[in-house]
SELUMZA-880001 format. One record per residue: residue number from 0; x, y, z of N, C-alpha, C in turn. Coordinates in steps of 0.02 Angstrom, whole numbers, plus 50000, padded with zeros to 5 digits. Each point is the difference from the previous one (the first is absolute). Example, Ala and Ser with C-alpha at 12.3 -4.5 7.8 and 13.67 -1.06 7.14 Angstrom:
BEGIN
[0,[50660,49716,50390],[49955,50059,50000],[50045,50060,50000]]
[1,[49982,50053,49964],[50042,50059,50003],[49961,50055,50037]]
END
This chain:
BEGIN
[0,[48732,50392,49694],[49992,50053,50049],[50046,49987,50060]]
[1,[50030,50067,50033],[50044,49963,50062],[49967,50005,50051]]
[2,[50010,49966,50034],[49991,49987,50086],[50034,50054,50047]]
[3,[49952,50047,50029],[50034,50064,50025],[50031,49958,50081]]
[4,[50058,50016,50009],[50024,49970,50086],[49996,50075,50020]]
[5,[49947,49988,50076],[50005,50059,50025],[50024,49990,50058]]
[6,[50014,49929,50029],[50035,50016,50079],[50064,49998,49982]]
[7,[50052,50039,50050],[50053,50021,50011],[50034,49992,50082]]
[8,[50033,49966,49991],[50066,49994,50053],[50062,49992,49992]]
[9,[50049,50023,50036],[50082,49987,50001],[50034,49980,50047]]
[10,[50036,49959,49960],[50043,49977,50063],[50075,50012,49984]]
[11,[50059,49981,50040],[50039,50046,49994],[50053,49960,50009]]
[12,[50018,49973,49949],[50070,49961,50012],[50087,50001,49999]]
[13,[50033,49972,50048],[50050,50039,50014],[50084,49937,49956]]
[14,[50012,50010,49942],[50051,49967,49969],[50052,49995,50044]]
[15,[50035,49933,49977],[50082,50001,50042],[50032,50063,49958]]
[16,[50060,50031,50032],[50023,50050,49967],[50072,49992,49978]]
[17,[50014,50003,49914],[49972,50047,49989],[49942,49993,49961]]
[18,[49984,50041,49967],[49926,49983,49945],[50006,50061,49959]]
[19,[49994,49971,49920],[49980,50055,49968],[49931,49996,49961]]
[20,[49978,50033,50027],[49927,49988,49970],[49991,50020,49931]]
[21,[50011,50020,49946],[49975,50014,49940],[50045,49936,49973]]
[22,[50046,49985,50031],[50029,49929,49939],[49988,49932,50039]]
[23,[49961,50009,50042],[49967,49911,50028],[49928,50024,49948]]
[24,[49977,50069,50029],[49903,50007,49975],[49996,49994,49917]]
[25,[50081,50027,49967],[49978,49992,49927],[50051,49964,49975]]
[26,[49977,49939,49951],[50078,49995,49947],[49952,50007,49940]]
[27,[50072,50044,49968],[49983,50004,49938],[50001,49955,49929]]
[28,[50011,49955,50017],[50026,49958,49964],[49945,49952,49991]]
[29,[49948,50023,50052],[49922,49960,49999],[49986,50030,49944]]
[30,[49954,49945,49973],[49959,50034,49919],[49920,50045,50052]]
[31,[49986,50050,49946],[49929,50022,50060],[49947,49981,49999]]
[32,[49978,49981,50050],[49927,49967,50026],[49948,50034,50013]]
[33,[49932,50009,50032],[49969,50017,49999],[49965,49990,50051]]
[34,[50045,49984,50045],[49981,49979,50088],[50036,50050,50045]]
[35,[50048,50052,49976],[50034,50030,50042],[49990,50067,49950]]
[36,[50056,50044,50048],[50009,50065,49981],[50056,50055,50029]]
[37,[50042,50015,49973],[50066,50016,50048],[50023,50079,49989]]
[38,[50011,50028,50038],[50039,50078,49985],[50057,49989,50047]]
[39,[50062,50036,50009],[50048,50003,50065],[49944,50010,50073]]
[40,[50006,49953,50017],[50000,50023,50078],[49937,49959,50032]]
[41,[49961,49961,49942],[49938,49998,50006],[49963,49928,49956]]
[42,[50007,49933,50005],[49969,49964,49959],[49931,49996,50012]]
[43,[49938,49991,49952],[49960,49962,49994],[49965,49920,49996]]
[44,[49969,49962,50030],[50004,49938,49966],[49935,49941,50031]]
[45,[49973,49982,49969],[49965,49962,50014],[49992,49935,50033]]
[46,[49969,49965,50054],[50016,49922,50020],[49950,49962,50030]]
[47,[49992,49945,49956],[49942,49928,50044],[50014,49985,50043]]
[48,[49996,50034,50058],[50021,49974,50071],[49948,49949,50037]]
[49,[50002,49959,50006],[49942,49928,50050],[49931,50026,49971]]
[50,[49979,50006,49932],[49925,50020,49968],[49992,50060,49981]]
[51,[50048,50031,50032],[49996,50091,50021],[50039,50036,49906]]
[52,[49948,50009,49958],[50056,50069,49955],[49994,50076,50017]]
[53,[50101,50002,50029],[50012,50033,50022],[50025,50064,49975]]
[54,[50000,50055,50005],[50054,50069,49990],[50026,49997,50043]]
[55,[50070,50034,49974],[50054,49999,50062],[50032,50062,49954]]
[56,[50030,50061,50042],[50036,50039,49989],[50066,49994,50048]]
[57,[50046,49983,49948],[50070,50003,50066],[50038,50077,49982]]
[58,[50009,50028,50070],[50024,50076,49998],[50075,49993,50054]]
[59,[50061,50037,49948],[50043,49986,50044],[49999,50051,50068]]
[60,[50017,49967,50064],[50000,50049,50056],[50045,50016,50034]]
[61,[50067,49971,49973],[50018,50006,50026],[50093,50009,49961]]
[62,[50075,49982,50034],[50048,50012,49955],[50035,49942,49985]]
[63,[50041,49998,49964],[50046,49939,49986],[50030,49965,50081]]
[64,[50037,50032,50020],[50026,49972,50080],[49941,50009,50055]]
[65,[49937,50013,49991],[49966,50039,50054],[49931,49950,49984]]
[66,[49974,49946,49928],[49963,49996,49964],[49914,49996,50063]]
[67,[49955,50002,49932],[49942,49997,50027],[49947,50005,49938]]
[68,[49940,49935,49998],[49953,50003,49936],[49952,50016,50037]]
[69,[49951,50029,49980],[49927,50020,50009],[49952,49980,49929]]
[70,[49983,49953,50030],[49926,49954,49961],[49939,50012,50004]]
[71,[49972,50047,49959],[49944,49999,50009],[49960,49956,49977]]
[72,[49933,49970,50015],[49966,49932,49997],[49922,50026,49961]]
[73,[49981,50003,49942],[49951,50010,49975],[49941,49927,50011]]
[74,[49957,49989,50025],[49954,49955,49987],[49913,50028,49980]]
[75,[49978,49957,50002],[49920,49993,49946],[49964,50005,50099]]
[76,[50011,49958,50031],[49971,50009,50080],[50047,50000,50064]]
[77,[50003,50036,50048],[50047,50014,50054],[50016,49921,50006]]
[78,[50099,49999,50012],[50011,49935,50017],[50021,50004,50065]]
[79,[49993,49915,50020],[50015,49990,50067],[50073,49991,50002]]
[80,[50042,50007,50090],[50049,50015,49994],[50032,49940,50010]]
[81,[49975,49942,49986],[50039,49928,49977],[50016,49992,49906]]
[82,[49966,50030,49969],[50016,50027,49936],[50055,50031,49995]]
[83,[49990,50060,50024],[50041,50064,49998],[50084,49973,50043]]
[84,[49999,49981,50037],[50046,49944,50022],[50050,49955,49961]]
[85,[49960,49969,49975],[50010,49963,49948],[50038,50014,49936]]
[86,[49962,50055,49985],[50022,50042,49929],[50052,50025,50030]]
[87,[50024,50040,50040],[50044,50037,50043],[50071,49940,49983]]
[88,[49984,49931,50033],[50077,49956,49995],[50003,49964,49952]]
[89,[49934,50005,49942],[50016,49992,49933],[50043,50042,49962]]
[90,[50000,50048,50005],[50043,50060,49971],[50044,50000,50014]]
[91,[50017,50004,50067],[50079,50006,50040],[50043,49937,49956]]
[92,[49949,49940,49976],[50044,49932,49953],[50007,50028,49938]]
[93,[49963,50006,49975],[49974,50033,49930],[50060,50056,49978]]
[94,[50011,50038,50033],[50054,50061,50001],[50065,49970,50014]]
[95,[50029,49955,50026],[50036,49987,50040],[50032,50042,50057]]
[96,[49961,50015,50030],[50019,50062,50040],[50046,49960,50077]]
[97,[49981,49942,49998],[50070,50002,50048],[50059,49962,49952]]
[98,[50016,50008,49980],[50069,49964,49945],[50065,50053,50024]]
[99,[50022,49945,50038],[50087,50030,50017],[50030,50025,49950]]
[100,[50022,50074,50026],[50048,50022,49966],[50071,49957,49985]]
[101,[50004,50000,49909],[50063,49979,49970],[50056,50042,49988]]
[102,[49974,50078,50012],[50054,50075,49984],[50074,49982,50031]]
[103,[50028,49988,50031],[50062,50025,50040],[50019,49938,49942]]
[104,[49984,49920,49999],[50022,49957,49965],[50000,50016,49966]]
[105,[50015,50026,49929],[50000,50010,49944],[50011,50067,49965]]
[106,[50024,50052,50060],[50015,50081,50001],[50040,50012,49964]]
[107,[50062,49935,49989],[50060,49997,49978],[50005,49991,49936]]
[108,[49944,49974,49975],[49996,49944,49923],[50001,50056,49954]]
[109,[50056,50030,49944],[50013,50034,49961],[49942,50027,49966]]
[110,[49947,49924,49978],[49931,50029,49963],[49962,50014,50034]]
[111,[49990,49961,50063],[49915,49985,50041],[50013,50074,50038]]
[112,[50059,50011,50041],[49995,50044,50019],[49986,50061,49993]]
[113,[50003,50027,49966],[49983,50080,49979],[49910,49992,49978]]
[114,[49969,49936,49980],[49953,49977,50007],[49960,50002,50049]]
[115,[50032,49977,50050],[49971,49996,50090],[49995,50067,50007]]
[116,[50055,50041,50008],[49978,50083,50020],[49941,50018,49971]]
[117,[49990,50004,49929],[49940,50031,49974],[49951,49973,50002]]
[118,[49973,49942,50021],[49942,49952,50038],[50010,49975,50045]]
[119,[50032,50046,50047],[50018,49935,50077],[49919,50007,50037]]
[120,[49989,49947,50009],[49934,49973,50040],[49974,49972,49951]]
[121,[49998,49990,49921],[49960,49984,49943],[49957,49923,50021]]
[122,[49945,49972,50000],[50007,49917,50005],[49945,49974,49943]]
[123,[50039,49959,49995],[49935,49950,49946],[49940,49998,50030]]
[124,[49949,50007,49954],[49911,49987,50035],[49946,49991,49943]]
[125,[49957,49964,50042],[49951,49997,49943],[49958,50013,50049]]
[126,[49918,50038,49953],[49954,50029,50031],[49933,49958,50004]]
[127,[50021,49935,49970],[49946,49951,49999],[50020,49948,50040]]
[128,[49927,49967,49962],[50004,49928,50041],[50048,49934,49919]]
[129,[50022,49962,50022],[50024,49953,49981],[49957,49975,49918]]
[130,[49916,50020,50022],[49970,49984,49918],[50004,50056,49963]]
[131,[50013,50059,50033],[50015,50043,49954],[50073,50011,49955]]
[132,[50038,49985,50035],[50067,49983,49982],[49993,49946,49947]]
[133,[49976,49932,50009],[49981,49968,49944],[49951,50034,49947]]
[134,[49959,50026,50003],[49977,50013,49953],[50032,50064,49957]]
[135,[50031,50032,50021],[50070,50049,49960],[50035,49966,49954]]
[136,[50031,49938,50031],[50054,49969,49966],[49973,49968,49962]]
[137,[49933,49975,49993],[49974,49973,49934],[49988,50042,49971]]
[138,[49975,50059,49997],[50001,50040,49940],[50059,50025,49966]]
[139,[50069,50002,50047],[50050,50032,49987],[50025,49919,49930]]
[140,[49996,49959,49996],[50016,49951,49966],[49996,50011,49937]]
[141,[50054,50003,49961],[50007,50009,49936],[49949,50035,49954]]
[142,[50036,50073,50045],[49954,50042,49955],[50038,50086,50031]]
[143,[49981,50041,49953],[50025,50056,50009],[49984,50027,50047]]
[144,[50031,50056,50041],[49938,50054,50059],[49934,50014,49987]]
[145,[50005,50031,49954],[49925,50022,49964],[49968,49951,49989]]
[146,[50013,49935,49974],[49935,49958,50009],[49996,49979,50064]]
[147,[50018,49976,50056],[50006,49990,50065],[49960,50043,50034]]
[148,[50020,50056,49988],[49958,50066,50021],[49935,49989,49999]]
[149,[49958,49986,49906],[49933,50003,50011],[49986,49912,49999]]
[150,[50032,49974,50010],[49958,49929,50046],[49979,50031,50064]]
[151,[50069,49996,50046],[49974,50035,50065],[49931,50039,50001]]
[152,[50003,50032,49947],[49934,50058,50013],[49941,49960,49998]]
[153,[50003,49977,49934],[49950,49946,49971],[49969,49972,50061]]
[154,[50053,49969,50042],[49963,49946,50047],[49968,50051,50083]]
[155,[50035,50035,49987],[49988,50047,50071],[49920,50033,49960]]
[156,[50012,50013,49960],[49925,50030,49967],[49939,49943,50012]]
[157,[50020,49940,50005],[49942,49941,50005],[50003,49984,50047]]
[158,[50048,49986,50034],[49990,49993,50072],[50015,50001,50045]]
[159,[50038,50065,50013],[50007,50048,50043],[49950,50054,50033]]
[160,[50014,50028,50041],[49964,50052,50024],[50035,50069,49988]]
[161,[49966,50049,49994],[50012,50064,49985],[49996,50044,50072]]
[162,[50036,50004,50031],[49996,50059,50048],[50008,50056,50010]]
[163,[49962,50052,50044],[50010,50064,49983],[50018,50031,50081]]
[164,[50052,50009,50000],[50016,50031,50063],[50080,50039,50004]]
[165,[49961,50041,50061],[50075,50066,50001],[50012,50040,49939]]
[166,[49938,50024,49958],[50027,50021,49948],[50013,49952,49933]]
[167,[50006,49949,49986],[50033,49952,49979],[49937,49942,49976]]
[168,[50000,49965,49927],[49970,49937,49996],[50048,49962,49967]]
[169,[50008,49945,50044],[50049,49967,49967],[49946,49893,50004]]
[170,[50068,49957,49980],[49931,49932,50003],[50064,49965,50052]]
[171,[49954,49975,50022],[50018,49932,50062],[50007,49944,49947]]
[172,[50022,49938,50025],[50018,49949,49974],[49949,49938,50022]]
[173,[49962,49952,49953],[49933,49980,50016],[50045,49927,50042]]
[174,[49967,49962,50033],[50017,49947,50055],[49982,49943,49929]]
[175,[50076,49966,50019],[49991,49963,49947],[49945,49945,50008]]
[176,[49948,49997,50044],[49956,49953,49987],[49920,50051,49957]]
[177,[50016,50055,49979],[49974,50021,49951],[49986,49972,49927]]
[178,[50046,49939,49989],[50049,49997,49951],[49929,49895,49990]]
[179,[49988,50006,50020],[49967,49920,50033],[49976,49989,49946]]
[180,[49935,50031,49981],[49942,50000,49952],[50026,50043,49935]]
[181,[50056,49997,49995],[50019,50054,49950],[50021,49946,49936]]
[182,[49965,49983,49950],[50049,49952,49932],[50061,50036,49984]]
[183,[50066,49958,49984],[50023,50026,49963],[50008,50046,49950]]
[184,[49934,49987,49956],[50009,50029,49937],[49961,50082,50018]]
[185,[49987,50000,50045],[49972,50081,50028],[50065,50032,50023]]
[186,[50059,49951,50026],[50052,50054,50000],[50029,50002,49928]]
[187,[50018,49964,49966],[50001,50016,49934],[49990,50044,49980]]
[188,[49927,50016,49986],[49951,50057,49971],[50055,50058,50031]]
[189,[50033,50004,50057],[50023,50052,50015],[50076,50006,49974]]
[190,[50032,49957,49959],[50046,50016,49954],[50069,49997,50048]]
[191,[49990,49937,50047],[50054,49975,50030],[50037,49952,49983]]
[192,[49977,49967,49941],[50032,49953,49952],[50002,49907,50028]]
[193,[50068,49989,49998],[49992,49927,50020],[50004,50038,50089]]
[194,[50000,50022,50032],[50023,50046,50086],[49917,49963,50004]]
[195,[49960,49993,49977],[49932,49996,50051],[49997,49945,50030]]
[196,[50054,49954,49956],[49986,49902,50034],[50043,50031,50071]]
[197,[50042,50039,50000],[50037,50001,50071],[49968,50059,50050]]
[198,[49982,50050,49981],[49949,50046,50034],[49962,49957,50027]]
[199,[49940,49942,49971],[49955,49962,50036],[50041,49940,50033]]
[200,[50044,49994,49986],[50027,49914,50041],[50027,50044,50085]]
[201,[50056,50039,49972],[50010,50034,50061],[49950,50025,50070]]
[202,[49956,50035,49955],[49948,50015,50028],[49945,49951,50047]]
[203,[50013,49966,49973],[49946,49918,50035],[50059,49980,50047]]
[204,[50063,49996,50000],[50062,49992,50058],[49986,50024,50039]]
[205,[49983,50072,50002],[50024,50020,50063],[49915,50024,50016]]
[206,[49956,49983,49976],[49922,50001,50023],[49988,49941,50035]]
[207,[50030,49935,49997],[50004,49938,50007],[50013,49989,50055]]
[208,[50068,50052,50033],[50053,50009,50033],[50074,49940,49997]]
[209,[50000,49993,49925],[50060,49943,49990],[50064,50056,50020]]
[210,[49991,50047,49991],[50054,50045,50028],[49978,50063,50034]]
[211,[50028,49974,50057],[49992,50071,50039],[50045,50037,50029]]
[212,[49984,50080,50000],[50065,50044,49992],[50016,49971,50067]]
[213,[49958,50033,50056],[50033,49985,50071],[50038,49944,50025]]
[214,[49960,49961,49996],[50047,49937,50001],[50071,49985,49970]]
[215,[49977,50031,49916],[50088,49989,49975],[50043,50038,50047]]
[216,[49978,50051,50032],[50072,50029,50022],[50034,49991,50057]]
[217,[49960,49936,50017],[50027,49943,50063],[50039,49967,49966]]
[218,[50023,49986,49952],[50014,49941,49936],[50058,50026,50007]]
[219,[50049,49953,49976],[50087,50007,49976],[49985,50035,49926]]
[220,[50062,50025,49967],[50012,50016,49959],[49968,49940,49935]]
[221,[50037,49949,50031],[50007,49952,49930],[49923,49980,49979]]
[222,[49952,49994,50068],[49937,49981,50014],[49944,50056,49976]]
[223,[50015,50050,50006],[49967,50069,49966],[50006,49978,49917]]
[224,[50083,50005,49978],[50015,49991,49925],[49942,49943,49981]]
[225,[50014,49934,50016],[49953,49950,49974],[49940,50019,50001]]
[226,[49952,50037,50072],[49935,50008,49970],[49980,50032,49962]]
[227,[50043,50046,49994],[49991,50054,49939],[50015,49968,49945]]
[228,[50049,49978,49972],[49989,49932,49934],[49970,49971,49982]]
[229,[49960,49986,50064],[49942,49942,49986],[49938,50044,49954]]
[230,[49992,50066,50010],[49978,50031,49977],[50001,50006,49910]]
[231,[49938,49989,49969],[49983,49995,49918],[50010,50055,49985]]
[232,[50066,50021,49962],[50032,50054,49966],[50016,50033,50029]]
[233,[50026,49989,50060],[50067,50041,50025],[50061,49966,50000]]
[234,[50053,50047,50000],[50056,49951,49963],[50058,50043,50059]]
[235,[50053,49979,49955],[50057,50021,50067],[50020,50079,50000]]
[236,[49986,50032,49960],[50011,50068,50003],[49962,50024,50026]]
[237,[49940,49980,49991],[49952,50051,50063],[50006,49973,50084]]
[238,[50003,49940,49999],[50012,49956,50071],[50062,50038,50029]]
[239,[50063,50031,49958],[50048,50018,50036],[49963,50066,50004]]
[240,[49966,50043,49981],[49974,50074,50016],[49979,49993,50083]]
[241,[49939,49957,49973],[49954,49979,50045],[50058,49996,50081]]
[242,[50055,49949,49992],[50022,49972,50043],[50017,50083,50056]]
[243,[50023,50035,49967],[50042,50071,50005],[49949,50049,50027]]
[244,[49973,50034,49958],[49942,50017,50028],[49940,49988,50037]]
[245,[49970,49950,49995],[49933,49977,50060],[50052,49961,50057]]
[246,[50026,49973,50001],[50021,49967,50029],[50081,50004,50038]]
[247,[50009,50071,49974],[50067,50016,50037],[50064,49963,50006]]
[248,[50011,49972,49955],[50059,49944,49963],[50039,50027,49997]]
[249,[50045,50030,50029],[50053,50057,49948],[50076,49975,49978]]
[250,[50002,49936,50017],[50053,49965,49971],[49967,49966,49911]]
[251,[49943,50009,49991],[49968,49967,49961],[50011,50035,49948]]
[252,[50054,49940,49940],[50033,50038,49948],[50022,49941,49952]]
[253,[49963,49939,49987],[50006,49953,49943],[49992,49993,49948]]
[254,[49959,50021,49970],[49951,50041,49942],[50001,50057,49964]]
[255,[50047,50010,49963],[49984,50096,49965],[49978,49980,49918]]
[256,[49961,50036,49971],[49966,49989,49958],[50049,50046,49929]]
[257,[49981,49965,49936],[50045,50025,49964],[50008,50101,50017]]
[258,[49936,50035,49995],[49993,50047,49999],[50033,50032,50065]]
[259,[50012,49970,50052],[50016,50039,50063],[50084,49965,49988]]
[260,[50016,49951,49968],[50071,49983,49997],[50032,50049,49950]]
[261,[49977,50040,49957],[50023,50032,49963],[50017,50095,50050]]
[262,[49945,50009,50049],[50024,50040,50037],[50053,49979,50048]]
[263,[49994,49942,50037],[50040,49993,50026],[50086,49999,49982]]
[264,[49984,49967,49937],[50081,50010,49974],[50027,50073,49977]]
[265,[49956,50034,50005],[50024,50067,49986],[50013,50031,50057]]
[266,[49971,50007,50058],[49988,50007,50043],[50084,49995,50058]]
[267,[50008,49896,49985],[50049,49996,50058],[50056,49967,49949]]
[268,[50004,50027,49934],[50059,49958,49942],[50014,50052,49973]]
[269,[49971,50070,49995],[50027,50066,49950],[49949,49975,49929]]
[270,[50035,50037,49942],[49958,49994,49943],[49994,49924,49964]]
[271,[49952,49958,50027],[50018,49959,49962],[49915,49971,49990]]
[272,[49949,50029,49985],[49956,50003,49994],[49960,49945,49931]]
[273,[50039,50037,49935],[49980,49941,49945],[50024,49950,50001]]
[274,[50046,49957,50060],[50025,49935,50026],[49989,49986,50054]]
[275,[49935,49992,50045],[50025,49992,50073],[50016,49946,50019]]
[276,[50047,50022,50052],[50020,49938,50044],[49944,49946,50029]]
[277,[50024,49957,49982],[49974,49937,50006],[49962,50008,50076]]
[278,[49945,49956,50018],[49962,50019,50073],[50038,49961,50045]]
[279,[50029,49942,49993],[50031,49964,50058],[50062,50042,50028]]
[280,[50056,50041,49968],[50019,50045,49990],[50012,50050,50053]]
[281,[49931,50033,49970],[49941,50058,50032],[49999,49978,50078]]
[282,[49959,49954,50005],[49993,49977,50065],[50040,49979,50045]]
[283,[50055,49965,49977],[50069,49975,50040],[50030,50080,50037]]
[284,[50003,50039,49941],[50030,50068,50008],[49972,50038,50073]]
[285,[49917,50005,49979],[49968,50043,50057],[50018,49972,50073]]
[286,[49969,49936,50005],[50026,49971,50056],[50086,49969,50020]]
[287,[50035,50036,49958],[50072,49981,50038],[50012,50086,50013]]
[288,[49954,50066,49970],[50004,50058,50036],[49957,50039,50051]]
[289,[49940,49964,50004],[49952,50009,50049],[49988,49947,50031]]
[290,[50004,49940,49986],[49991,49960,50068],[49907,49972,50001]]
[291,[49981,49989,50077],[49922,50024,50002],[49964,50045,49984]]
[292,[50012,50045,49983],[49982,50068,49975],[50013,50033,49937]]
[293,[50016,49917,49972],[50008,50036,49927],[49928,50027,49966]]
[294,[49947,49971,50007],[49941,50035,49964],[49992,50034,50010]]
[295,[50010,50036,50087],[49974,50084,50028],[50075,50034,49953]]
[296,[50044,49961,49993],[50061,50056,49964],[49967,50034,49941]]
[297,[49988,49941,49949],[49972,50003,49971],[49930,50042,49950]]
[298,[49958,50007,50072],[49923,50038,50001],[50040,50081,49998]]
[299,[50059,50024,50054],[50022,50056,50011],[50042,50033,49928]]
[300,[50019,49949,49951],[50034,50025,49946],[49933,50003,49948]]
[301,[49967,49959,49987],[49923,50000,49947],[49967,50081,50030]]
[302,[50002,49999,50045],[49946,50059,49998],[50024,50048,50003]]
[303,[50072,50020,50032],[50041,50064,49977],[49989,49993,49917]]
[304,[50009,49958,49958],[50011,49988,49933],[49936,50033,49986]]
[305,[49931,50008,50038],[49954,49998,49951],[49972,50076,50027]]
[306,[50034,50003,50048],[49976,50094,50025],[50041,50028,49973]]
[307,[50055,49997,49982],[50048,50024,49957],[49941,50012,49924]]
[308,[49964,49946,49967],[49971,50010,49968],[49944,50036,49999]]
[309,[49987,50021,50045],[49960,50057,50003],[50013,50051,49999]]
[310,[50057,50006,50000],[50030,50075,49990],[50042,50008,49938]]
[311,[50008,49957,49950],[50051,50019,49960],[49972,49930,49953]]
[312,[50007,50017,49952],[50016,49936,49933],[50047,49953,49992]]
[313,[50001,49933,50025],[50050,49962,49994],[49987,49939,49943]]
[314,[50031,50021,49944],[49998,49984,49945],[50015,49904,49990]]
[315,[50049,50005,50040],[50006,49918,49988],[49938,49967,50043]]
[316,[49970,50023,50054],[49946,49966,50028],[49939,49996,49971]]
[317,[49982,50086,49976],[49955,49992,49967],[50003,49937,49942]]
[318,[50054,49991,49955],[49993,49943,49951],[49968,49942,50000]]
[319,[50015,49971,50083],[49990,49945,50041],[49935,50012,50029]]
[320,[49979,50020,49998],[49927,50010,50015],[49953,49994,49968]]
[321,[50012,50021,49957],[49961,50009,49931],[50012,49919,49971]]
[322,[50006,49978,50017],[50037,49920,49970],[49952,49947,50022]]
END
């Protein structure tokens, strides 16, 4: 049964400019979840804010050079405005909503550029917290979308929450000390395979507090990487996600995984897809043409690539996907 949120407030946040809001609020290239909900102009999405499961409707208010988000705040009981506060300069991180513009640098670049015009303001973001992000990337582990898909569900169905607000029921993401009294073999039962020894190890980490988000992001680069390693079944492809997204890394580019090296070589080598270029390669390449900013270069060519796919059939990607 869901949990109806009937209080409502907004607050009203103002991005560095520029900002484009439908390609920070959506990528498509996310597999779909069951915590959000997106049309142009308008995301949905759910969040464990300090105990609190939250609705949040983000509505754009505003223009690309002019920007402006309007958040509306669904809760279960009126919150206080050290919460609401709170959530307010969680988001502003979360979004990256102050992240200096890279446009004028890179206006020039034969590929990126014509890129930048059609997403100028675009920024990397994630809409969670740090265990949610881990718990994605373990399901995403060797396995197709569609099975990924109903793990996710699987586990949001057990223990998650179901919310119903603005129109909308979507599930929050359970606090990983949910996870305490839980055996292994009950995540099992839910057809997450060998993923449950790391669903529960992870889970006791950061219930424990052997890692904590806030803190990491006092941390150096190299010091973030290691605690995240230290981590039981996370490995370096998700640690470089992780690094990029939660953590706003955007030079962070060591790691490409066979499947994303095969776009990439198509991508910044022309057709050379059933051979890709080698990753050391790959990586030497990006950063002798972007510099610090090779991952935001990077994020701005993947997701043109994958809104493009929303509009049209791209036959060699699709292949790679399906893979």
């Amino acid at each position: 049964m869901a949990t109806e949120l009937s209080y409502a407030r907004t607050l009203r946040l103002q991005p560095r400019a520029p900002f484009h809001f439908d390609a920070t609020l959506h990528k498509p290239d996310h597999f779909p979840a069951s915590d959000n909900r997106w049309e142009p102009g308008v995301r949905w999405q759910t969040a464990l804010w300090r105990g609190e499961s939250l609705g949040l409707r983000f509505t754009n208010a505003g223009t690309v050079d002019r920007p402006a988000l309007d958040v509306a705040v669904w809760s279960r009981r009126p919150l206080d405005d050290a919460t609401t506060t709170g959530l307010a300069q969680e988001l502003r991180y979360r979004l990256n909503l102050d992240l200096e513009p890279f446009n004028r640098r890179f206006a020039g670049d034969p590929q990126l550029g014509p890129v930048i015009a059609r997403w100028r303001g675009m920024r990397p973001a994630h809409f969670g917290s740090l265990y949610d992000y881990l718990i994605v990337a373990i399901v995403l582990q060797n396995a197709v979308i569609r099975r990924s898909i109903h793990m996710l569900q699987a586990l949001y169905e057990r223990f998650g929450t179901l919310l119903r607000f603005d129109g909308v029921a979507l599930y929050a993401m359970w606090p990983p000390e949910a996870l305490n009294d839980v055996p292994e073999d009950a995540l099992r039962a839910l057809k997450v395979g060998y993923r449950a020894k790391a669903i529960k190890r992870v889970s006791a980490a950061l219930a424990q507090g052997e890692v904590d988000e806030f803190a990491l992001r006092r941390r150096s680069a190299a010091q973030q990487r290691a605690a995240l390693l230290r981590l039981y079944g996370v490995g370096p492809a998700s640690v470089g996600h992780i690094l990029f997204d939660v953590f706003h890394r955007h030079d962070e580019l060591n790691h490409i995984s066979p499947w994303e090296q095969r776009i990439y070589s198509r991508l910044f080598c022309g057709d050379c897809h059933d051979a890709p270029i080698p990753v050391a390669t790959l990586v030497a390449l990006l950063r002798d043409r972007f510099g610090d900013a090779r991952m935001l270069a990077v994020h701005y060519l993947w997701e043109d690539l994958f809104w493009r796919r929303e509009r049209e059939r791209i036959p060699w990607l699709e292949d790679l996907i399906r893979r």
